[in-house]
N, CA and C of each residue as an Amber inpcrd file, in Angstrom:
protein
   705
   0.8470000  -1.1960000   0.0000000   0.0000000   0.0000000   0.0000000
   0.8830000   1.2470000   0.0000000   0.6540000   2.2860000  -0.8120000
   1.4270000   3.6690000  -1.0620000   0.9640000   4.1950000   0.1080000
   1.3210000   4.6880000   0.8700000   0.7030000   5.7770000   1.8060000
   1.1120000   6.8250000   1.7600000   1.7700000   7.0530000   0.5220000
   1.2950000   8.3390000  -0.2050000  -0.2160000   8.7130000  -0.9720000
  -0.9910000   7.6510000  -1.2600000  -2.5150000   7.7300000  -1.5240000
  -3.0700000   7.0540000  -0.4380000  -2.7220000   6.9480000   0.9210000
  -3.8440000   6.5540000   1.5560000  -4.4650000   7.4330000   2.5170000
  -5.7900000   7.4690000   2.3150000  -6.3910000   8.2610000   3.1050000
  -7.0940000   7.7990000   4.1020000  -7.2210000   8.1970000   5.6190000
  -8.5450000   7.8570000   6.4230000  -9.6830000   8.5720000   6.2450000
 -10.5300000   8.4100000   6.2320000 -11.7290000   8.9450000   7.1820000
 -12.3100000   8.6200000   7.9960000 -12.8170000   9.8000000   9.1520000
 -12.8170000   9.0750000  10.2440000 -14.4250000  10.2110000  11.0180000
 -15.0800000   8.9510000  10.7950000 -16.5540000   9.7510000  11.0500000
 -17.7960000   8.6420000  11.1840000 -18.7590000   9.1560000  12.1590000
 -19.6930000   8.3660000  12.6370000 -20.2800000   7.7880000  11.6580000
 -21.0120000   8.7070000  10.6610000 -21.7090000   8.5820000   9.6220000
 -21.3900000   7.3910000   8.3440000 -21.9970000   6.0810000   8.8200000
 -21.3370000   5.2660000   7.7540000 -21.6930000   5.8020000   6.5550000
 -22.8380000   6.4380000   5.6610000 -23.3650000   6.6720000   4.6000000
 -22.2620000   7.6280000   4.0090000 -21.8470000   8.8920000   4.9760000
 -20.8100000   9.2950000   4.5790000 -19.2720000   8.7800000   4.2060000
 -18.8300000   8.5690000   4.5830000 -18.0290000   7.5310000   4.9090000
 -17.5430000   6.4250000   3.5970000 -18.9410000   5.8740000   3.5680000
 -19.1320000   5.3300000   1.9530000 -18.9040000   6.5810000   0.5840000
 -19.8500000   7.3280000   0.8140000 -19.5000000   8.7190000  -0.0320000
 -18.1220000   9.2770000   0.0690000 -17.6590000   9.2230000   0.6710000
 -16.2180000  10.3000000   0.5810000 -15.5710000   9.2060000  -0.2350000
 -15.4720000   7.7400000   0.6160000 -14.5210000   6.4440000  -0.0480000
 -14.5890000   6.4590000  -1.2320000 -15.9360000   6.2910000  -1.7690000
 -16.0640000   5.8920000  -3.3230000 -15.8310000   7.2470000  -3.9430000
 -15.6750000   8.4090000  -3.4500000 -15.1410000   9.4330000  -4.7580000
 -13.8700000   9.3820000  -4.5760000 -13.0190000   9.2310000  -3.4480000
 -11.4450000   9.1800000  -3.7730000 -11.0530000   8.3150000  -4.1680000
 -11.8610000   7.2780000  -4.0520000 -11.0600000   5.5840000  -4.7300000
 -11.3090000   5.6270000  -6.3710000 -12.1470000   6.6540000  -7.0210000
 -12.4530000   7.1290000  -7.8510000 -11.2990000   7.6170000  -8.6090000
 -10.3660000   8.3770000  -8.0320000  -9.2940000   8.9960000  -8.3350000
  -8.2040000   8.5040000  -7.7210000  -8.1120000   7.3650000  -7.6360000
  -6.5900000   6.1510000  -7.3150000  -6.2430000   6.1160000  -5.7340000
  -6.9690000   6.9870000  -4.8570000  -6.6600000   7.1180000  -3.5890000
  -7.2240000   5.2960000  -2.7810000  -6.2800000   4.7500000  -1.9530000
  -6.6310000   4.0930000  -1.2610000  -7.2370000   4.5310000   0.4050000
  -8.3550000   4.3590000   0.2540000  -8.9190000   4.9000000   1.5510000
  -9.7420000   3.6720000   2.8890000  -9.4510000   4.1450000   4.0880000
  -9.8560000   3.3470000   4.8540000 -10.9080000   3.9040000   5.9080000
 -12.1480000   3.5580000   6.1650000 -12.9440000   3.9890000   7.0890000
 -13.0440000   4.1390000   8.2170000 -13.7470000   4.7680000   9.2510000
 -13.7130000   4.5980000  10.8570000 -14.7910000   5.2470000  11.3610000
 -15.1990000   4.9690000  12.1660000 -16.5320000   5.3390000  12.8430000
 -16.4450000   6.1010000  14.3820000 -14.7770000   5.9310000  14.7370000
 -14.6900000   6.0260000  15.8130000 -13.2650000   6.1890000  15.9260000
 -13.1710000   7.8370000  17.0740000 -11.5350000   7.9840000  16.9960000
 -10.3510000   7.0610000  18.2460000 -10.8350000   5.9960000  18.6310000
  -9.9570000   4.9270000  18.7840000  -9.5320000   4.0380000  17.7110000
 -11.0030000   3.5200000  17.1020000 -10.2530000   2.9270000  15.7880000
  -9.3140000   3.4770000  14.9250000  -9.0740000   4.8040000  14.4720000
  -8.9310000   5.2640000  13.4520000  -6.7690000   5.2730000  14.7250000
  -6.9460000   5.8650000  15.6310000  -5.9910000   5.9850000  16.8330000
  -4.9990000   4.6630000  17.1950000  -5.7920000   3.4430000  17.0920000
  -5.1560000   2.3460000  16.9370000  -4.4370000   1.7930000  15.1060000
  -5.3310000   2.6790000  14.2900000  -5.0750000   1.8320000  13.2300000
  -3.6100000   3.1430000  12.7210000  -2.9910000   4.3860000  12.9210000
  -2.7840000   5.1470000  12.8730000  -1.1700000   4.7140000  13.4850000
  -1.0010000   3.7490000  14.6820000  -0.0360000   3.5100000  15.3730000
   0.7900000   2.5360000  14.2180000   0.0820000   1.6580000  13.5620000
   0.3940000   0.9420000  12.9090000   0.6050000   1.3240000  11.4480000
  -0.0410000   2.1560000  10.1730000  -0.2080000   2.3540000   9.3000000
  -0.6960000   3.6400000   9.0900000   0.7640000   4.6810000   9.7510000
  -0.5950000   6.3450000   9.4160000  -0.4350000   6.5440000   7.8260000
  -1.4630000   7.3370000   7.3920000  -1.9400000   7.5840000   6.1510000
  -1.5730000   8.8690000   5.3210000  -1.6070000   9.1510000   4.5430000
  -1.3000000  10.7840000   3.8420000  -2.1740000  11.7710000   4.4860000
  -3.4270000  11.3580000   4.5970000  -4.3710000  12.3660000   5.4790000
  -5.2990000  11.4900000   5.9310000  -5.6970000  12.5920000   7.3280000
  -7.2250000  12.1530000   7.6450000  -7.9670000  12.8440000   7.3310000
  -9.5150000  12.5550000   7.5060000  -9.9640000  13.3510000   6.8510000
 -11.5360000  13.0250000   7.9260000 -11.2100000  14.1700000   9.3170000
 -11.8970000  13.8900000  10.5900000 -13.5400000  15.3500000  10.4660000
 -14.5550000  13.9420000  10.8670000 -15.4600000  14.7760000  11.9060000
 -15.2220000  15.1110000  12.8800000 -15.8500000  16.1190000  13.7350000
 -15.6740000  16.7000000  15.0620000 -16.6450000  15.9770000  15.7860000
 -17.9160000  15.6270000  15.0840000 -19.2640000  14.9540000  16.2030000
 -18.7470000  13.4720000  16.2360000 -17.5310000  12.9530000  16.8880000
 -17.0910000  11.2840000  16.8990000 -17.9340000  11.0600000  17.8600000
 -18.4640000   9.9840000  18.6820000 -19.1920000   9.2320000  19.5060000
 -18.5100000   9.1210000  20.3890000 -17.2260000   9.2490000  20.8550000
 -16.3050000   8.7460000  21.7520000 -15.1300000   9.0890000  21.9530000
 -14.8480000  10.7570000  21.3800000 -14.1510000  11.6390000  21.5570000
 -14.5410000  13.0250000  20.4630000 -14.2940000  14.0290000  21.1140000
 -14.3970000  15.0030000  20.8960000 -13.3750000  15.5700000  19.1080000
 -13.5970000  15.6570000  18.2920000 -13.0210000  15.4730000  17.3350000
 -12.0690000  16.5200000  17.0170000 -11.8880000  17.6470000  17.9740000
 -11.1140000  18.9970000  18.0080000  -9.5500000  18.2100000  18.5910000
 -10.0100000  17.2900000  19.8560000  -9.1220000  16.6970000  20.7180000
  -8.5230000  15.4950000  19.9940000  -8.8750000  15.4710000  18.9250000
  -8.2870000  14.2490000  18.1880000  -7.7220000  14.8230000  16.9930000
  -7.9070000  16.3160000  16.4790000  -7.3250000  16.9510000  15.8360000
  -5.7860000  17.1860000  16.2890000  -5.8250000  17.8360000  17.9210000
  -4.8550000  18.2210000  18.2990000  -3.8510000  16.9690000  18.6550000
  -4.5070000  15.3730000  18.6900000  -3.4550000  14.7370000  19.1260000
  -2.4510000  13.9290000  18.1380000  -3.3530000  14.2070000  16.5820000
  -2.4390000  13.3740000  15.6750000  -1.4390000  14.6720000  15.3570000
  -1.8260000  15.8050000  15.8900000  -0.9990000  17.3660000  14.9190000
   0.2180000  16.9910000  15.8920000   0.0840000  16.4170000  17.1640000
   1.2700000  17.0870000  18.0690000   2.0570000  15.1480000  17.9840000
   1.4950000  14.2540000  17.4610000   2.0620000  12.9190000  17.2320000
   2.5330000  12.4330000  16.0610000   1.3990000  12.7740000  15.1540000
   1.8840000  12.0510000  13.7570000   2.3780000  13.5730000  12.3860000
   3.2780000  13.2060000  11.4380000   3.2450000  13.7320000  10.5830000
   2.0080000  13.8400000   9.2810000   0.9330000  14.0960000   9.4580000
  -0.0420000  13.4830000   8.4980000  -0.7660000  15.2450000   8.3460000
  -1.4370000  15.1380000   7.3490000  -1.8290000  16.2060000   6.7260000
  -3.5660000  15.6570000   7.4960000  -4.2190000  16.9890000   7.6120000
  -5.5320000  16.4080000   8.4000000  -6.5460000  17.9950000   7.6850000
  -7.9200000  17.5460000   7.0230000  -8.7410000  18.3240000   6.8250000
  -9.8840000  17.5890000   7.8420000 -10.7230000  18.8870000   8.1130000
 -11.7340000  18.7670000   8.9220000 -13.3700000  18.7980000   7.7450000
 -14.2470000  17.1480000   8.1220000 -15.3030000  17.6820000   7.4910000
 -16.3210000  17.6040000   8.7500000 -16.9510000  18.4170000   8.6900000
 -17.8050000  18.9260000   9.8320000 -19.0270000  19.5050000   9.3210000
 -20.2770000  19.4800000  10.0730000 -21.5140000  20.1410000   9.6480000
 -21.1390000  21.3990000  10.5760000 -20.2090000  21.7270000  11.7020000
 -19.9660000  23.0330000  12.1210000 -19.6680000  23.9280000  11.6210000
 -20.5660000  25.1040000  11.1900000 -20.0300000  26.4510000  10.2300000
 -19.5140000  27.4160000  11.0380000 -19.5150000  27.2340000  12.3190000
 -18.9680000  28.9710000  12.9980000 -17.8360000  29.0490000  12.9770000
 -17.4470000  30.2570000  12.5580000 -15.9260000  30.9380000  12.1820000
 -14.8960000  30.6820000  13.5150000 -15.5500000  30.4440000  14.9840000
 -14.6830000  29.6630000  16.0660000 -14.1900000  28.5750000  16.0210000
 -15.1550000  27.8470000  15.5010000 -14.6110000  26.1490000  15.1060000
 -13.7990000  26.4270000  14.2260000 -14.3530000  26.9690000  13.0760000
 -12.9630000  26.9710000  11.8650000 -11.5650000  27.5000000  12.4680000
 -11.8120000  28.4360000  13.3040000 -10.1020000  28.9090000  13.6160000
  -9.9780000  28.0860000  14.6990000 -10.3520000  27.4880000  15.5740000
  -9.7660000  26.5420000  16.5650000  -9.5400000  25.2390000  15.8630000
 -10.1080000  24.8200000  14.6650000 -10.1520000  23.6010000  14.2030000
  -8.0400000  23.7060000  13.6560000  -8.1810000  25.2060000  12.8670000
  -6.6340000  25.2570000  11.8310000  -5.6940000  25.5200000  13.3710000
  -6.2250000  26.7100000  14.2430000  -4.9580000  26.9800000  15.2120000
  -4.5430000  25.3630000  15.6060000  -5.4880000  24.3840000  15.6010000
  -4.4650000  23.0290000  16.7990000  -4.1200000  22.5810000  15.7000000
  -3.9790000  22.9820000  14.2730000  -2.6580000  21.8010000  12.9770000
  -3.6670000  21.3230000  12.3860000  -4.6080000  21.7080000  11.4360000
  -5.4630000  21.1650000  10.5880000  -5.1790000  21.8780000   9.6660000
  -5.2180000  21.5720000   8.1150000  -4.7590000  21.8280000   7.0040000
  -5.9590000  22.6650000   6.0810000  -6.7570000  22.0450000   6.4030000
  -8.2010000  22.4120000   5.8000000 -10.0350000  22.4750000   6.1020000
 -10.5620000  23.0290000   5.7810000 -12.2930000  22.8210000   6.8990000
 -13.2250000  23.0250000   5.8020000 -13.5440000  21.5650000   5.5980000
 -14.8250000  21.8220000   4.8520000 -16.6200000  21.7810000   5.4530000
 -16.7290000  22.0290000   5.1560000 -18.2920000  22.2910000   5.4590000
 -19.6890000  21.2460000   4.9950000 -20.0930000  20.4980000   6.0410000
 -21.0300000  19.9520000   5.4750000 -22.7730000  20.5590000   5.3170000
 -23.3830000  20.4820000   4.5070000 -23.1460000  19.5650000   3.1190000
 -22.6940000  19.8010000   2.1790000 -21.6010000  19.0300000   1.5290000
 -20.3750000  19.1850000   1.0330000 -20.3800000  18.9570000  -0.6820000
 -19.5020000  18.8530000  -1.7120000 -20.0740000  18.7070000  -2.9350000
 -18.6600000  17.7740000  -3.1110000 -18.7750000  16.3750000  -3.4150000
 -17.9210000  15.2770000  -3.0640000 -16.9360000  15.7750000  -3.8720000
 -17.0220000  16.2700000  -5.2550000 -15.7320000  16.5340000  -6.3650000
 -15.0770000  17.5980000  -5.7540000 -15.4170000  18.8810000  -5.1010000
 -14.6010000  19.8300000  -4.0710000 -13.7320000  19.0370000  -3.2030000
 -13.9130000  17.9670000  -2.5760000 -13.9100000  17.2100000  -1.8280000
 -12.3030000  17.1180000  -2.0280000 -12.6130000  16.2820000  -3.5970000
 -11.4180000  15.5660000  -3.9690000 -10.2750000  16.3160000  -4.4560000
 -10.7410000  17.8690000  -4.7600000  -9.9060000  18.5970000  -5.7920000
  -9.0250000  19.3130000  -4.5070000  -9.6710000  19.9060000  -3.1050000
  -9.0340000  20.1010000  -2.1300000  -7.9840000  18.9750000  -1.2500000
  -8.5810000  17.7620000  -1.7240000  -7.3430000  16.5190000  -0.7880000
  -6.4560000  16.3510000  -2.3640000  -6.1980000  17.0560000  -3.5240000
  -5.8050000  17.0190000  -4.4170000  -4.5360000  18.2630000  -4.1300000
  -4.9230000  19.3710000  -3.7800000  -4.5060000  21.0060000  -3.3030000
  -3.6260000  20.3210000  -2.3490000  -4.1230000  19.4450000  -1.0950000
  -3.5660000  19.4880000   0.4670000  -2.4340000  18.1480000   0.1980000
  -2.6080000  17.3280000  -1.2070000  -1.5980000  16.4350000  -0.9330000
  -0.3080000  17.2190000  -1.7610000  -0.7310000  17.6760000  -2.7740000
   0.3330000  18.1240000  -3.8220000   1.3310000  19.4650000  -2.4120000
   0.6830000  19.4120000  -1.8490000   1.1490000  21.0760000  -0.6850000
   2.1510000  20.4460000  -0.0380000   2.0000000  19.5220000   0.7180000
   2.4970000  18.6120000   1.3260000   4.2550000  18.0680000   0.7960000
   3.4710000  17.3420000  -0.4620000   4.7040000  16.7600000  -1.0870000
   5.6510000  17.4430000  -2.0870000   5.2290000  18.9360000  -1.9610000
   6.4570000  20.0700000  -2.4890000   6.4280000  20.6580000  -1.3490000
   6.2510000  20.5620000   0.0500000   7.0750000  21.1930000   1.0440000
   8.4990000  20.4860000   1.5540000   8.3100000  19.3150000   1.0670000
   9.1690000  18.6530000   1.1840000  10.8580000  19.3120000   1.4650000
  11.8720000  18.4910000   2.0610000  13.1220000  19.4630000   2.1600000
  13.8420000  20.1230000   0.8000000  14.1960000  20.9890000   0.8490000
  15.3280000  21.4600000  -0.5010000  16.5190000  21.3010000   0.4260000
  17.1240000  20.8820000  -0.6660000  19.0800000  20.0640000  -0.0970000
  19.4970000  21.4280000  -0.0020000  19.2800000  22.4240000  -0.9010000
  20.3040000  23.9910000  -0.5390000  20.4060000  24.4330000   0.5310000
  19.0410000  24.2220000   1.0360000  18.7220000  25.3840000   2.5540000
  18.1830000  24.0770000   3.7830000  17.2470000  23.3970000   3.1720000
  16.7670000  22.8830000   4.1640000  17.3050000  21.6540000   5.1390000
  18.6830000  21.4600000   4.1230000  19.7190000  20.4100000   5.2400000
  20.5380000  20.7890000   6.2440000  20.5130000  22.1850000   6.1210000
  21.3490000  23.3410000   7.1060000  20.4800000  23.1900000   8.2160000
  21.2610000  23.7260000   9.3280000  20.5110000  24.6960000  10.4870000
  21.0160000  25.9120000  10.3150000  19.8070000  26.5800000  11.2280000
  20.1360000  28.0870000  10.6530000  19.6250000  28.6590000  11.8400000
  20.4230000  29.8320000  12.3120000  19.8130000  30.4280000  13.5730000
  19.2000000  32.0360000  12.9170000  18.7110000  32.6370000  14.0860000
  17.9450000  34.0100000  13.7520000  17.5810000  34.2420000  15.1800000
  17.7620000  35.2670000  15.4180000  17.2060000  36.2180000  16.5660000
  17.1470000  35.0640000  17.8340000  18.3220000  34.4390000  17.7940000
  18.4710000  34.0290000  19.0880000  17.8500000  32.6640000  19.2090000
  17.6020000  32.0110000  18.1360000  16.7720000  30.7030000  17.6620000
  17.4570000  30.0840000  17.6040000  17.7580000  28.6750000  17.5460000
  18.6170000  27.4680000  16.4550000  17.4080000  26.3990000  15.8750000
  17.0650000  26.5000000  14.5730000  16.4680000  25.4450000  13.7400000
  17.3540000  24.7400000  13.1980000  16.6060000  23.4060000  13.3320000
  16.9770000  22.2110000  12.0010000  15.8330000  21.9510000  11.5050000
  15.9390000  22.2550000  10.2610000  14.6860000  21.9800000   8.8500000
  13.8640000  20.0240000   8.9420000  15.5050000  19.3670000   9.4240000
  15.2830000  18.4990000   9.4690000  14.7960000  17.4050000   9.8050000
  14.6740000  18.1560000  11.3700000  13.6500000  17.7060000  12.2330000
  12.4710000  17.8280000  12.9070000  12.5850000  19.6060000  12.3940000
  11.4490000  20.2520000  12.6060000  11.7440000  20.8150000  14.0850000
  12.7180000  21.2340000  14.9390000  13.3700000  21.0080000  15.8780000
  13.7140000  22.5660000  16.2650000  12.8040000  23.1100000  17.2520000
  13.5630000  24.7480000  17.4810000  14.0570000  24.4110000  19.0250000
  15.1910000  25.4110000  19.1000000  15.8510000  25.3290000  20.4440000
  15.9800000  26.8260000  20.5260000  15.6480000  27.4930000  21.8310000
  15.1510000  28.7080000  22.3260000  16.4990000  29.3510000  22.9670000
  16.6110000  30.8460000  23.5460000  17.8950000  30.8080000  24.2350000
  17.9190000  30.2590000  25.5750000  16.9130000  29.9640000  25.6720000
  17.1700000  29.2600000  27.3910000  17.0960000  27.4500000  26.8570000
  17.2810000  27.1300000  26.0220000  17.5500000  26.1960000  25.6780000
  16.3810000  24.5340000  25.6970000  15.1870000  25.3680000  25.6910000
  13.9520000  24.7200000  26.1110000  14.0440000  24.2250000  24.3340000
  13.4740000  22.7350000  24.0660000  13.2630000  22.3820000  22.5840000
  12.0530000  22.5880000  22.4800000  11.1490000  22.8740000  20.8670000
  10.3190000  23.6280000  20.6640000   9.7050000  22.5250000  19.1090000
   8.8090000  22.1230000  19.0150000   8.2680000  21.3620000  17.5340000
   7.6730000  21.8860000  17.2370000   8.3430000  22.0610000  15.6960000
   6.9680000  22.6450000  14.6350000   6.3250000  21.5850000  14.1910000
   4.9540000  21.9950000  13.2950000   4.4170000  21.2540000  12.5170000
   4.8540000  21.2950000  11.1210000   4.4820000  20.1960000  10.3630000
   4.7960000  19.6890000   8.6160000   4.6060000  21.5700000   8.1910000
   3.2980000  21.7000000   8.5770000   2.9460000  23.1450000   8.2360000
   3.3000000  24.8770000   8.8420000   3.9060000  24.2430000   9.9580000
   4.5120000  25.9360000  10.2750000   5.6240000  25.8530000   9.7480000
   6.4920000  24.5370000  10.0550000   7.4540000  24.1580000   9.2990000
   7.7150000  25.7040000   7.8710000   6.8440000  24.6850000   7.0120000
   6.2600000  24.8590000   5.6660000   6.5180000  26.7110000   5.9310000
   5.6100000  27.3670000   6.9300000   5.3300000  28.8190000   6.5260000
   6.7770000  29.4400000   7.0250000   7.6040000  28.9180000   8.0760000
   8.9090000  29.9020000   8.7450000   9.6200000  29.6810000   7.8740000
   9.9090000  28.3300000   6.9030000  11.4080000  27.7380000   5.8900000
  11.0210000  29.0660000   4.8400000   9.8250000  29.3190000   4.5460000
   9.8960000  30.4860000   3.2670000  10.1050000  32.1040000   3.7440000
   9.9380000  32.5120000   5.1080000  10.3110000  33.4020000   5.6090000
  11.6330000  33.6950000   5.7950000  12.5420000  32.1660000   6.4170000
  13.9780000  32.3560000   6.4600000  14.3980000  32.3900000   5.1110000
  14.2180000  31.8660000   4.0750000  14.7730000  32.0850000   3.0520000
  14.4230000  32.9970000   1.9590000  13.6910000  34.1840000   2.9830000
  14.0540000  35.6940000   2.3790000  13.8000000  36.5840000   3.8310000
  14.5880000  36.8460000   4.4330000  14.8440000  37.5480000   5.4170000
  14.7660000  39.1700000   4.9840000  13.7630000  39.9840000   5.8740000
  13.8860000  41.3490000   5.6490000  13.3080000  41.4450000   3.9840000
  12.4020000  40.8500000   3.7650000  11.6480000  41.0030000   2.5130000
  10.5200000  40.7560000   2.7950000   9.4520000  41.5010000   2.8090000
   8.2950000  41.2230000   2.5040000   7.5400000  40.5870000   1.6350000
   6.7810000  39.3360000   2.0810000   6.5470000  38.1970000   0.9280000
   4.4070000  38.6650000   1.3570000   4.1390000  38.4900000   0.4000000
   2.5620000  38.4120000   0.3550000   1.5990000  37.1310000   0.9790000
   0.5520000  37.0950000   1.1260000  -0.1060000  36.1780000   1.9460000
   0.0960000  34.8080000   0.8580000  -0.2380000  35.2610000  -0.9640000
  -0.1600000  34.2390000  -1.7850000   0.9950000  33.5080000  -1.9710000
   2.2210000  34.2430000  -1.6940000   3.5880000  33.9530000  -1.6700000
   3.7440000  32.7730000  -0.5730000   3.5050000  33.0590000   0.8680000
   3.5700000  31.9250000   1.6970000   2.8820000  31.0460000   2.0890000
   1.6220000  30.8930000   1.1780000   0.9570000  30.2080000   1.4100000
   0.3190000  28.9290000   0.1860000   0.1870000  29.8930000  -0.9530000
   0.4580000  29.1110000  -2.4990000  -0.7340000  28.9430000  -2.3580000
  -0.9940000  27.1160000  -2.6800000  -2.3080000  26.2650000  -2.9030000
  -2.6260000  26.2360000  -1.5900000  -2.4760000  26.7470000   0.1120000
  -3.1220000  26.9280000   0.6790000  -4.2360000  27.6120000   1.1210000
  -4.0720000  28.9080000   0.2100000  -4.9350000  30.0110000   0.1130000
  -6.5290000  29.3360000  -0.7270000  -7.4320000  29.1960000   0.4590000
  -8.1610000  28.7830000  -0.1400000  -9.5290000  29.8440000   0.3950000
 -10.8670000  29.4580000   0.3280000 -11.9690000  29.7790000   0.6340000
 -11.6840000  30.7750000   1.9620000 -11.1030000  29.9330000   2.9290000
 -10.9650000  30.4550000   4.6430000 -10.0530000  31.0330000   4.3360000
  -9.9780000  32.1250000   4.3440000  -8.6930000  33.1700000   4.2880000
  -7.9970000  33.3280000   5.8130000  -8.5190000  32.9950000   6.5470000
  -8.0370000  33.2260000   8.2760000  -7.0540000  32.6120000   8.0220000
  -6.9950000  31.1260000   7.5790000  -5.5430000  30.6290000   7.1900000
  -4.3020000  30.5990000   7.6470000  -4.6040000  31.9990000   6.3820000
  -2.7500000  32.1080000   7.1570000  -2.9880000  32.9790000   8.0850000
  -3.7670000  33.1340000   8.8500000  -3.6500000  34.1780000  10.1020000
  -3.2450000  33.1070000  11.3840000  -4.2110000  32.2590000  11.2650000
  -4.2490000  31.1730000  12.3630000  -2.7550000  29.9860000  12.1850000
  -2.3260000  30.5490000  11.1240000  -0.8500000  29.3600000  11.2070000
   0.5310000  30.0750000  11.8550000  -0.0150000  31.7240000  11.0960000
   1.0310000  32.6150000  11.6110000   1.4820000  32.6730000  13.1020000
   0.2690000  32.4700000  13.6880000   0.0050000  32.4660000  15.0060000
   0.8490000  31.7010000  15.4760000  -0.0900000  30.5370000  15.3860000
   0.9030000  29.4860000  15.5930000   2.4480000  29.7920000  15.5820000
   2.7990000  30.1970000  14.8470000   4.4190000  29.8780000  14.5380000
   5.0120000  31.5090000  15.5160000   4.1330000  31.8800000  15.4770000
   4.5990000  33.3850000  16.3980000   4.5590000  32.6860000  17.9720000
   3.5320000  32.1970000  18.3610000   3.6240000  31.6950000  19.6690000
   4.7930000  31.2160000  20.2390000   5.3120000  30.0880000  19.1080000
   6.5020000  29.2970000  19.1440000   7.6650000  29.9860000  19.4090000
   8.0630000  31.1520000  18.5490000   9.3710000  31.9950000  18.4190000
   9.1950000  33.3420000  19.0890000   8.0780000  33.8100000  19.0280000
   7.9350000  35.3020000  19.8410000   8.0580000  35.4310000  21.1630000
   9.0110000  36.0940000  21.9820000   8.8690000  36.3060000  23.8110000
   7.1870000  36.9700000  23.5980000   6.4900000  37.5010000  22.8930000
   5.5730000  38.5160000  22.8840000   4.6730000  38.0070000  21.8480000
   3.7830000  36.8610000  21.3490000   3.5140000  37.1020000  20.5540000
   2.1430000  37.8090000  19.9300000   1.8160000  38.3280000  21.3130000
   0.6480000  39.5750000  20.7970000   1.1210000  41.2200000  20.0450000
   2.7330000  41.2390000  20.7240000   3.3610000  42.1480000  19.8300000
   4.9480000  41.8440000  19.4160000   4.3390000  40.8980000  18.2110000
   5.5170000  40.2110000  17.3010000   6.8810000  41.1270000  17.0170000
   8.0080000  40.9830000  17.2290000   9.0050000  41.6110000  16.5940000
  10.3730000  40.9890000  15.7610000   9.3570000  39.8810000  16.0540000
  10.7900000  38.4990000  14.6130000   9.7380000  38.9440000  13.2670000
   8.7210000  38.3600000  13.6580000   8.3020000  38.0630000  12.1680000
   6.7130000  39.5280000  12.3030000   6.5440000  40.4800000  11.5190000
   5.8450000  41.3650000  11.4740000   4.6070000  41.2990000  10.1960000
   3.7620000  42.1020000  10.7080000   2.2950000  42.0930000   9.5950000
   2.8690000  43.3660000   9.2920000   2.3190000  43.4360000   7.9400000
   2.6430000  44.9080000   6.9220000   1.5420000  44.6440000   6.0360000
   0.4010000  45.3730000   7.0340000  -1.0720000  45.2130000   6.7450000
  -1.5470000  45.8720000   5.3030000  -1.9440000  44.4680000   4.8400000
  -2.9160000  44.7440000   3.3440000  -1.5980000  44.4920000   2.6390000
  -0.7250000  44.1670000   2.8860000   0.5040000  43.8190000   2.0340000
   0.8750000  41.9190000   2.2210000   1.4420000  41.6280000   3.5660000
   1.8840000  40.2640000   3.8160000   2.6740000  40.1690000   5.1660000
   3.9070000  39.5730000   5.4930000   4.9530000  39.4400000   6.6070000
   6.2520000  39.7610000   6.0490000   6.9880000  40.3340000   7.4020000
   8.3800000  40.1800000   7.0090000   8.9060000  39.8230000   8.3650000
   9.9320000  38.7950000   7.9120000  11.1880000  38.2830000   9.1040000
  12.2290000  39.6100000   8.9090000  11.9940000  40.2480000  10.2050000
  12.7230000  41.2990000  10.3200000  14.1160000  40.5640000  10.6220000
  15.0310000  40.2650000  11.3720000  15.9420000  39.4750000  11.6720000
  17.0470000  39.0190000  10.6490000  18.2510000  39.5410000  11.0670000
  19.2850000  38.1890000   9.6370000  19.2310000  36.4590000  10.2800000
  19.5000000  36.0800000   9.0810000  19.2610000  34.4570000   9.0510000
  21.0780000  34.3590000   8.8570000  21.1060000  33.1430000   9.2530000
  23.0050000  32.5410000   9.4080000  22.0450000  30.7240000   9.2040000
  22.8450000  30.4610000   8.2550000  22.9710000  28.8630000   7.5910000
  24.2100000  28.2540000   8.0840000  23.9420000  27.0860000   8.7030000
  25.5370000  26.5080000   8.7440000  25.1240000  25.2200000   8.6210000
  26.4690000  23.8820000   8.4210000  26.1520000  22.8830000   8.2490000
  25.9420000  21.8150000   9.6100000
């Protein structure tokens, strides 16, 4: 099995469930079902997948809390399908490491063209040998690309995700330039524009002493971000 095409889903709703399966298996994806986020938790230890692809209403856990535990365990790309529309869920769903939030009731070919967007994202974030085999410090940081691995000046270790990852590697590798929201974000820029607000975050929390008033990485409103800071590469 590629598990580069395998997908979970992981939701009460067998009817759904059936529906999502048969349109991605449609388009070469191998997909596996679950009804329940132990199953999906046990089967995950053994065989994690390219994505999940989680409800929030599970029967036997809270599906926000199962968001946050594959983001902070597994490397896997995770969209949320949910009948929840409020703009809280959507930003608490992306702030704990979710990639994407669709909305039920859903239109199955969107479905596929977005786990189409979220895999291709994925597998060109991948490392570049120029920059991303280095560590590289900044404003008192030490990263490795490689592990995803920040070390602070008090020397506390710090994990990113596949995806903040993804948004700081394009910041360090233009330092003191202002890059646009489309620039760091690409095929992420989708419908939910909060997006990149709620990833930024994220990654500000991580590196900022302050991050209600950022001074590594800055907004230059109606424009994009800039990593104020010089960057140093070494091997």
């Amino acid at each position: 099995m590629n598990n580069n095409k395998t997908i979970y889903v992981i939701d009460d709703e067998k009817d759904i469930c059936q529906l999502v399966s048969q349109e991605l298996e449609q388009f070469g994806y191998s997909v596996r079902s679950f009804t329940t986020g132990a199953q999906a938790c046990h089967a995950l230890r053994t065989r994690p997948p390219a994505l999940c692809i989680i409800d929030l209403g599970l029967p036997d856990m809270d599906g926000m809390e199962l968001v946050k535990q594959l983001c902070d365990t597994h490397n896997v790309g995770i969209m949320i399908l949910s009948g929840r529309n409020s703009v809280p869920d959507k930003v608490l769903g992306l702030e704990l490491g979710a990639d994407d939030y669709i909305v039920k009731p859903f239109i199955p070919r969107e479905l596929v063209a977005r786990v189409n967007s979220l895999l291709r994202r994925m597998q060109n974030s991948g490392p570049d040998p120029k920059t991303e085999t280095r560590n590289v410090q900044f404003a008192g940081l030490k990263y490795d690309p490689k592990t995803l691995t920040m070390i602070n000046a008090e020397g506390k270790q710090i994990e990113l995700s596949s995806a903040e990852h993804e948004l700081l590697i394009k910041l360090l590798k233009a330092p003191k330039t202002i890059l646009s929201r489309d620039q760091l974000m690409g095929e992420s820029t989708g419908p939910f524009d909060r997006s990149i607000d709620v990833r930024m975050s994220r990654v500000r929390k991580k590196i900022e002493k302050d991050p209600k008033n950022p001074e590594i990485i800055k907004t230059i409103y109606g424009v994009g971000y800039i990593l104020t800071t010089d960057v140093s590469w070494s091997h």
